[in-house]
N, CA, C and O atoms as a GROMACS GRO file, in nm:
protein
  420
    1UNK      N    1  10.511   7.513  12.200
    1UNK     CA    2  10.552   7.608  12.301
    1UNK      C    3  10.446   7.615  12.411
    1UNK      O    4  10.327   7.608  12.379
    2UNK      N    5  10.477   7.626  12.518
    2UNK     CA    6  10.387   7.599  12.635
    2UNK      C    7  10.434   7.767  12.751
    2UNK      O    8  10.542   7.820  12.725
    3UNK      N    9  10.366   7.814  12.840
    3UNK     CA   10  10.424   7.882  12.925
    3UNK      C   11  10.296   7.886  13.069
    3UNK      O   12  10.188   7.940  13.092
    4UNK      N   13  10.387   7.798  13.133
    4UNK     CA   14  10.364   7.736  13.275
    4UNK      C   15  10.251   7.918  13.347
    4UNK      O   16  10.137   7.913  13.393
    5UNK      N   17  10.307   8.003  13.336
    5UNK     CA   18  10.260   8.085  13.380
    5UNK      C   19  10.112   8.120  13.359
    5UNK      O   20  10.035   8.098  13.452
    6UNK      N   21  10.068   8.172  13.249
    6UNK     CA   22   9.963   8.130  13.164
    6UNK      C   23   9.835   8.054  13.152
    6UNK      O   24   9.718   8.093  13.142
    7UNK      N   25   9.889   7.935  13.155
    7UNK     CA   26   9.857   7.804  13.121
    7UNK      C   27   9.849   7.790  12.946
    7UNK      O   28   9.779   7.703  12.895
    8UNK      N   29   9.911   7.864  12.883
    8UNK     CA   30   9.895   7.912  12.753
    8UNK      C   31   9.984   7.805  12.697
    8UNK      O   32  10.074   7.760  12.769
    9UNK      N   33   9.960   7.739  12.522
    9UNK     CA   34  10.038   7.640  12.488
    9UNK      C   35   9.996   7.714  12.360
    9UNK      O   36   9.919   7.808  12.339
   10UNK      N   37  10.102   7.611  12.255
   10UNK     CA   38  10.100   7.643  12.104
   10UNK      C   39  10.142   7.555  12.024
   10UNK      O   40  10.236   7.489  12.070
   11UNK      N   41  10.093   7.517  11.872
   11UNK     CA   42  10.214   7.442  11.812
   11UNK      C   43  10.166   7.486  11.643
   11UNK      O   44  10.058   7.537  11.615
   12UNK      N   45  10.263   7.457  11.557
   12UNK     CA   46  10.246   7.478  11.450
   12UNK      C   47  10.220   7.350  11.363
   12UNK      O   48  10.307   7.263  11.364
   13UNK      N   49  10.114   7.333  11.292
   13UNK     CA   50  10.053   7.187  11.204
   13UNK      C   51  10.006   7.222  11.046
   13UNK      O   52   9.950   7.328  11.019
   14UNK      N   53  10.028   7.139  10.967
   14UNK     CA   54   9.915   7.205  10.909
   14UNK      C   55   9.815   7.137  10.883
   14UNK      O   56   9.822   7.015  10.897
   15UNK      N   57   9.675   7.211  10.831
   15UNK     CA   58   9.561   7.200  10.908
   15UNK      C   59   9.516   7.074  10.826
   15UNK      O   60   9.564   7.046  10.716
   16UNK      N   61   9.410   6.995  10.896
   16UNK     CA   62   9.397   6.824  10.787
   16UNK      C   63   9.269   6.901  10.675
   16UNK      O   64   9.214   7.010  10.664
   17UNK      N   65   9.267   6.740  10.594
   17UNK     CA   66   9.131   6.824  10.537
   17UNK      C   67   9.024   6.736  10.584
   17UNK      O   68   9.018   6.720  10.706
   18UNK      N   69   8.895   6.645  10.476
   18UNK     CA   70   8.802   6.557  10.537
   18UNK      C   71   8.876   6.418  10.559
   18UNK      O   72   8.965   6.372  10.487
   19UNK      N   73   8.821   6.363  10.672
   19UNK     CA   74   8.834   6.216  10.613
   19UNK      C   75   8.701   6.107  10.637
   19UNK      O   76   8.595   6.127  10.698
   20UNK      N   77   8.739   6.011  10.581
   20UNK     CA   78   8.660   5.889  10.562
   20UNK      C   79   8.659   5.849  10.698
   20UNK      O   80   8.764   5.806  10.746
   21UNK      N   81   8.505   5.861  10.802
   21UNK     CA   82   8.518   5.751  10.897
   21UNK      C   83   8.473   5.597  10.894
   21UNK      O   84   8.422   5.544  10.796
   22UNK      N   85   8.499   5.537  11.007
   22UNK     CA   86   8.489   5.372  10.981
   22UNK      C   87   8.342   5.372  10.987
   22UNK      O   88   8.293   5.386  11.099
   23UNK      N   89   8.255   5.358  10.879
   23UNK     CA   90   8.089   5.327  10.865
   23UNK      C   91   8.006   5.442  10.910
   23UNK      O   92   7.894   5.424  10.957
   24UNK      N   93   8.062   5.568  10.896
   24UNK     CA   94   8.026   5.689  11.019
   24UNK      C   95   8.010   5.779  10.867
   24UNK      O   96   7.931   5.871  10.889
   25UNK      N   97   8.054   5.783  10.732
   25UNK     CA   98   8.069   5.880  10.695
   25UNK      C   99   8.179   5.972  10.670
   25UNK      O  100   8.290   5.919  10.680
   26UNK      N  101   8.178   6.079  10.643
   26UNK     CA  102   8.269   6.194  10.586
   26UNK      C  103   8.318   6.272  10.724
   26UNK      O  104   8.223   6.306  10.794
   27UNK      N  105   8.428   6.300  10.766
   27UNK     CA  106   8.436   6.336  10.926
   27UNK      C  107   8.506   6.498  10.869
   27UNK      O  108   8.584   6.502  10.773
   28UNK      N  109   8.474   6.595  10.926
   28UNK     CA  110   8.533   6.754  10.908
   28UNK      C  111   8.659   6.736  10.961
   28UNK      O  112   8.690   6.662  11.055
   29UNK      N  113   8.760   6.836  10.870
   29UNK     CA  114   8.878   6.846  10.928
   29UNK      C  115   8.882   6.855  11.091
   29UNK      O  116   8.800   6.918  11.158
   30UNK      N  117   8.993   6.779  11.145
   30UNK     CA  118   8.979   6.795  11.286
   30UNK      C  119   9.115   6.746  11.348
   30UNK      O  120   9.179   6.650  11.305
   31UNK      N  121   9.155   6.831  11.463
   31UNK     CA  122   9.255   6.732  11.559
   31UNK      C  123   9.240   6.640  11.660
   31UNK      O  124   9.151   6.661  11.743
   32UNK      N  125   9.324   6.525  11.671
   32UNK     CA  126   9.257   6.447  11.786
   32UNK      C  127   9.418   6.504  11.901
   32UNK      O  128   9.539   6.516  11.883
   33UNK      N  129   9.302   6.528  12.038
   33UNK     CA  130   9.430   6.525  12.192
   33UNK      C  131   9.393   6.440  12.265
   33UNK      O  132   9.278   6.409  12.297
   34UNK      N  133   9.505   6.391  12.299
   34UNK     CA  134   9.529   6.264  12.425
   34UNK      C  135   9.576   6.399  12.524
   34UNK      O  136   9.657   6.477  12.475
   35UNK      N  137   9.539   6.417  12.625
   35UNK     CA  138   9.564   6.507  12.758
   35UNK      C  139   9.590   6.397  12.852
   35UNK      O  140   9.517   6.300  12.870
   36UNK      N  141   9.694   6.420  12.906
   36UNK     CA  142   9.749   6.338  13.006
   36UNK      C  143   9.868   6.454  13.101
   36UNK      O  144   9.963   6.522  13.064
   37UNK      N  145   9.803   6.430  13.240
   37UNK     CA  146   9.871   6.494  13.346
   37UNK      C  147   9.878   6.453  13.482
   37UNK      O  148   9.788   6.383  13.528
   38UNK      N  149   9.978   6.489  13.554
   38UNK     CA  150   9.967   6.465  13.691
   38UNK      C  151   9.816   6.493  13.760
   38UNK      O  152   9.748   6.583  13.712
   39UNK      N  153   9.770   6.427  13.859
   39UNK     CA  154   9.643   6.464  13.874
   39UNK      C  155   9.506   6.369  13.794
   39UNK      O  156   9.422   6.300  13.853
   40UNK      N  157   9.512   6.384  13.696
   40UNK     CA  158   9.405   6.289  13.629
   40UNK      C  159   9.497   6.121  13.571
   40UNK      O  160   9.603   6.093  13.515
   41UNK      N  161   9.399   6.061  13.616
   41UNK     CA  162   9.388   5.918  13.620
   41UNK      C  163   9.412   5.838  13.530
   41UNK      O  164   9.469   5.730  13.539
   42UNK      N  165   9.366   5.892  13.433
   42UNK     CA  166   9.301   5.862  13.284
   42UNK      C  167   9.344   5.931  13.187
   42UNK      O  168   9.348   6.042  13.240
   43UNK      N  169   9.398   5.952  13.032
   43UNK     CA  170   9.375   6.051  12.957
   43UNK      C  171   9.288   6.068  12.898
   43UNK      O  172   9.219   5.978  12.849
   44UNK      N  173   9.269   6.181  12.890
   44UNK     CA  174   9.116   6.245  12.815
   44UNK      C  175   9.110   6.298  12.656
   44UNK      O  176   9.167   6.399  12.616
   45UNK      N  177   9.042   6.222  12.590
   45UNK     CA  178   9.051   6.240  12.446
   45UNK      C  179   8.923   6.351  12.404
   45UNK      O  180   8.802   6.349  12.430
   46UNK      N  181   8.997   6.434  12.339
   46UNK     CA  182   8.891   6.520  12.265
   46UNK      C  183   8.957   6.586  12.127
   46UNK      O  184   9.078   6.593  12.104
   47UNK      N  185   8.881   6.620  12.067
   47UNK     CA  186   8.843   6.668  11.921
   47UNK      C  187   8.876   6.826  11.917
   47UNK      O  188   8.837   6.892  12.013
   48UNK      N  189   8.967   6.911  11.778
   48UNK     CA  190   8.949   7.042  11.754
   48UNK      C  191   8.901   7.027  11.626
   48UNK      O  192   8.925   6.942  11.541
   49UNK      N  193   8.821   7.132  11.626
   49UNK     CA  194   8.738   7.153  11.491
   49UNK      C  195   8.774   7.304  11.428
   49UNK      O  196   8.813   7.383  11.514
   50UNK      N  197   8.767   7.347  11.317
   50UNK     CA  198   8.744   7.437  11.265
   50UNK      C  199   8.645   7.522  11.218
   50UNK      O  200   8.557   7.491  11.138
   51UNK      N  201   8.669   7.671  11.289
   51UNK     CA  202   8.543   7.746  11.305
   51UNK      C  203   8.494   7.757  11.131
   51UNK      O  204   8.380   7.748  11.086
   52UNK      N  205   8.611   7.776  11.065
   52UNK     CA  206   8.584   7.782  10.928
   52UNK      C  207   8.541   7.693  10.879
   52UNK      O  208   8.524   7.729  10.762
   53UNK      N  209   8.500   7.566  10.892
   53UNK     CA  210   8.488   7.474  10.823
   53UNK      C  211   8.302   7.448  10.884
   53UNK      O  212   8.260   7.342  10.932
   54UNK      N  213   8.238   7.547  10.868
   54UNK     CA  214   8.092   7.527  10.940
   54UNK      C  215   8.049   7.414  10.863
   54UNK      O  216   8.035   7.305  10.918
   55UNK      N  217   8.029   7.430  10.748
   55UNK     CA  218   7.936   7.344  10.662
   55UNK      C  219   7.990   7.147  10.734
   55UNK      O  220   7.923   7.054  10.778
   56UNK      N  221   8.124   7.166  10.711
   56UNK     CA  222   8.176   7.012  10.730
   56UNK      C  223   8.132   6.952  10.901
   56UNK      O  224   8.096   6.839  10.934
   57UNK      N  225   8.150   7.064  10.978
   57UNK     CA  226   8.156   7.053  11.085
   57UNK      C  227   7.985   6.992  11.077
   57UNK      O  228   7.973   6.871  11.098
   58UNK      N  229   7.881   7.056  11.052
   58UNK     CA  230   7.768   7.042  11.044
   58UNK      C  231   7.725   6.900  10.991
   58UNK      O  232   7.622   6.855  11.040
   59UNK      N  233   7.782   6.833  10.909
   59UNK     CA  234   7.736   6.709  10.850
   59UNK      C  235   7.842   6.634  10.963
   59UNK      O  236   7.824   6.512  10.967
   60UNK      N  237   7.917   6.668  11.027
   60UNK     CA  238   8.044   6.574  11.101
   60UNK      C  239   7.964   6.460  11.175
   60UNK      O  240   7.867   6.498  11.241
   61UNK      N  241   7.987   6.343  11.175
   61UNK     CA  242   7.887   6.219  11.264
   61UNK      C  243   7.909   6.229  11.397
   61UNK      O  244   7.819   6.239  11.480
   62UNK      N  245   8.090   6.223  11.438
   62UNK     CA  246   8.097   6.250  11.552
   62UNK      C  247   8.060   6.356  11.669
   62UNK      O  248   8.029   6.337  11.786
   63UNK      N  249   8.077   6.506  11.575
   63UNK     CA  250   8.047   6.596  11.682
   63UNK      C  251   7.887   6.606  11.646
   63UNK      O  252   7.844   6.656  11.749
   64UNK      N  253   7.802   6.592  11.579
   64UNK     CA  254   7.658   6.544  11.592
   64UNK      C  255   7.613   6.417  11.739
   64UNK      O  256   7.506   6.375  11.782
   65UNK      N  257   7.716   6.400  11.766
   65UNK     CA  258   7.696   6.287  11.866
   65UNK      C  259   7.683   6.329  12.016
   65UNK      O  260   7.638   6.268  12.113
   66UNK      N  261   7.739   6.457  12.004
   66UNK     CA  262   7.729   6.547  12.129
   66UNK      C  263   7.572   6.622  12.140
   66UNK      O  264   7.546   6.714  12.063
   67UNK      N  265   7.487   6.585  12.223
   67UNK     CA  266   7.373   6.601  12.185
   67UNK      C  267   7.369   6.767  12.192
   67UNK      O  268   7.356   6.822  12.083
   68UNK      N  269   7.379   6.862  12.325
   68UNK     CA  270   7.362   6.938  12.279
   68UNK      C  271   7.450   7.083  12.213
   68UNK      O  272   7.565   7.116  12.242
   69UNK      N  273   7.383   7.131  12.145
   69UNK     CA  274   7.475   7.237  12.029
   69UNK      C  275   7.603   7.317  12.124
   69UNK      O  276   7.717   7.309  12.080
   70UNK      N  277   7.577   7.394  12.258
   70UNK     CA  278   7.695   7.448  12.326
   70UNK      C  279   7.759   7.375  12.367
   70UNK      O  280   7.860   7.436  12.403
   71UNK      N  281   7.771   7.255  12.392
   71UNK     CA  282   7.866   7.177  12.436
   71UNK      C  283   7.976   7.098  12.311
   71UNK      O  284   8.074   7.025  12.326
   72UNK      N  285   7.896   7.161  12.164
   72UNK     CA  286   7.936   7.112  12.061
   72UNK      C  287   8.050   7.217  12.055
   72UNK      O  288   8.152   7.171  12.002
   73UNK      N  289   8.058   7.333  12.092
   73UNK     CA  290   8.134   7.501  12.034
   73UNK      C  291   8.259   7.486  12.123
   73UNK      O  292   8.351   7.565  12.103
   74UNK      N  293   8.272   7.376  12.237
   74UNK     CA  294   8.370   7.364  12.324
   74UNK      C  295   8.494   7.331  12.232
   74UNK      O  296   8.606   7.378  12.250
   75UNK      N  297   8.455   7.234  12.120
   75UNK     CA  298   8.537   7.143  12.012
   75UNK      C  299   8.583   7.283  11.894
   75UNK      O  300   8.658   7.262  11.798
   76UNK      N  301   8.541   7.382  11.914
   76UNK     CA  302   8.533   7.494  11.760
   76UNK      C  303   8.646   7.568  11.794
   76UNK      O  304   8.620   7.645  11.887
   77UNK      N  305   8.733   7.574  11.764
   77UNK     CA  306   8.871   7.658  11.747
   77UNK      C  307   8.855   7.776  11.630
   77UNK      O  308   8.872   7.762  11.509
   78UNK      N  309   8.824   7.877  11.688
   78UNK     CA  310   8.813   8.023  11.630
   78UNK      C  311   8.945   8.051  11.533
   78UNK      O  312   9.047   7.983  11.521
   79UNK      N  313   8.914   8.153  11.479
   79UNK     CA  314   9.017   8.168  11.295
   79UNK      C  315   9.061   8.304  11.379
   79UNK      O  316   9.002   8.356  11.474
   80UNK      N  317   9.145   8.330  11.335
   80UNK     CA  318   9.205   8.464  11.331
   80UNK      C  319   9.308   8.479  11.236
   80UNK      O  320   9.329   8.376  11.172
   81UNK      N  321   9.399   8.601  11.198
   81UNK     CA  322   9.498   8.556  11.161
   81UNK      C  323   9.602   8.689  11.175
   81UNK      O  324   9.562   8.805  11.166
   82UNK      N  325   9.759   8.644  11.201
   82UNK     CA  326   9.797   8.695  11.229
   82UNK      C  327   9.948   8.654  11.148
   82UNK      O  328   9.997   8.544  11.120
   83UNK      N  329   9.997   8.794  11.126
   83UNK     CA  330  10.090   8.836  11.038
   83UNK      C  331  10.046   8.767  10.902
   83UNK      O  332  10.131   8.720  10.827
   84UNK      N  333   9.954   8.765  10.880
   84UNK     CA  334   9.899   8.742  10.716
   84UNK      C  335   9.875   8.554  10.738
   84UNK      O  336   9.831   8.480  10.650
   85UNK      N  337   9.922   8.508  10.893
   85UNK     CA  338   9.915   8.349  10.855
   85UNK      C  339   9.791   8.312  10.984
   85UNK      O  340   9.796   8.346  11.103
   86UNK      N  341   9.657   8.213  10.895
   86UNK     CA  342   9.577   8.143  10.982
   86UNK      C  343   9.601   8.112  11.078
   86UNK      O  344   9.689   8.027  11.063
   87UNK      N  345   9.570   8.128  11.226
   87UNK     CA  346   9.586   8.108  11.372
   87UNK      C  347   9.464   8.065  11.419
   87UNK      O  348   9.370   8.130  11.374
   88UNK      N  349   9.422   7.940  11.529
   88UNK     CA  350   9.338   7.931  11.561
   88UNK      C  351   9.339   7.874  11.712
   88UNK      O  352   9.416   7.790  11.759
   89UNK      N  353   9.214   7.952  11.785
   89UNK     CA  354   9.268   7.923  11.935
   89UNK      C  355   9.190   7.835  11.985
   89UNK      O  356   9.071   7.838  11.954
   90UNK      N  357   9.224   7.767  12.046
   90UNK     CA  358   9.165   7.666  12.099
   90UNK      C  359   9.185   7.619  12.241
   90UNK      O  360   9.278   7.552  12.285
   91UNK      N  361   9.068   7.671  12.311
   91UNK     CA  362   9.107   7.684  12.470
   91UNK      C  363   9.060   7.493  12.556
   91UNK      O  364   8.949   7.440  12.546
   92UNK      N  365   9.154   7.446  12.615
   92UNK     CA  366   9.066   7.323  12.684
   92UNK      C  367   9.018   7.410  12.820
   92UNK      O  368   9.058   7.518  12.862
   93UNK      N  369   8.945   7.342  12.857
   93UNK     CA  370   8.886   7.354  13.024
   93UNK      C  371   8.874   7.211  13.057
   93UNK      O  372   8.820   7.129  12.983
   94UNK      N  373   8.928   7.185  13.171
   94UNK     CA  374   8.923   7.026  13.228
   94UNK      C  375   8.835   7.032  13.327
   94UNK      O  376   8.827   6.927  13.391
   95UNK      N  377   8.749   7.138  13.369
   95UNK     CA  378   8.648   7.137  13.463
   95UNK      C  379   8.532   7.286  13.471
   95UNK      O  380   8.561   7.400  13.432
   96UNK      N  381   8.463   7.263  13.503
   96UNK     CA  382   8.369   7.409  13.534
   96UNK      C  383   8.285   7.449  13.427
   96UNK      O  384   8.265   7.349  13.358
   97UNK      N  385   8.237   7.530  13.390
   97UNK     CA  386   8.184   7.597  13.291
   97UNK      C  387   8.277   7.642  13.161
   97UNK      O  388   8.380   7.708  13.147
   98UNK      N  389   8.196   7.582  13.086
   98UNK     CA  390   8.259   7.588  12.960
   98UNK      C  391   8.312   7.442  12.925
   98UNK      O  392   8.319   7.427  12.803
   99UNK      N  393   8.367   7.287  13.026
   99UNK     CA  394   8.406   7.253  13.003
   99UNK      C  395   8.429   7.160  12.881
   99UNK      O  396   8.338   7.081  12.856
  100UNK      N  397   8.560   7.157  12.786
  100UNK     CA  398   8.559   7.062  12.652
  100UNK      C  399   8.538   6.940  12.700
  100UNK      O  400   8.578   6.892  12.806
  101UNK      N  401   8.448   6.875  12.583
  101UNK     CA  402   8.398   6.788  12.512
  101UNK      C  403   8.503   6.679  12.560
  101UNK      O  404   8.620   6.708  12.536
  102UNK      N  405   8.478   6.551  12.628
  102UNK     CA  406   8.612   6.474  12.650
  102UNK      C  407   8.537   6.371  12.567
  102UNK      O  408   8.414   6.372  12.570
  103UNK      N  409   8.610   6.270  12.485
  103UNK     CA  410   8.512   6.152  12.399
  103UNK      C  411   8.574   6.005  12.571
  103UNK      O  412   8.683   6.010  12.627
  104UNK      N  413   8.498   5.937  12.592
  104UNK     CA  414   8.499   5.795  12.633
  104UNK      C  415   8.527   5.692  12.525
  104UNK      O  416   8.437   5.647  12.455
  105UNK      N  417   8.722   5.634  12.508
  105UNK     CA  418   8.684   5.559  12.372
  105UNK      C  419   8.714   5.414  12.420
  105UNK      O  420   8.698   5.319  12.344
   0.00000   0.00000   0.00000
């Protein structure tokens, strides 16, 4: 669900757990986005992580690769929960302050 007004989007998944990367190690649950829009050139790949999942997130190879730590929290999708079910928000920024983590692959 998306609403143009906003810029607000949504979807329902359920959440991964670890996996095995290629020679990298144990990778923390995570989502991968391809962002692609009118306007940008290129699509821009980046990573959601789970705020709950500190410990995994912490050993993760890839987001260790982001050198420094606030630019790491861009990737951290906050817990909440609502009507008794896990929700987690996860804001992009494609420019300015604050902006997420884009990977070059």
């Amino acid at each position: 669900i998306s609403d143009f007004d906003t810029g607000e989007w949504g979807f329902d998944t359920v959440k991964p757990g670890t996996t095995r990367g290629r020679n990298v190690g144990t990778q923390a649950p995570h989502l991968n986005f391809w962002i692609v829009a009118r306007g940008i050139n290129i699509g821009l790949n980046t990573r959601m992580y789970f705020a709950d999942e500190a410990d995994a997130n912490a050993a993760d190879p890839v987001l260790n690769l982001i050198e420094w730590e606030n630019r790491r929290a861009t990737l951290i999708a906050e817990r909440t929960v609502r009507d008794g079910t896990p929700v987690y928000r996860f804001d992009i920024r494609l420019q300015g302050e604050g902006e997420t983590v884009f990977f070059d692959l």
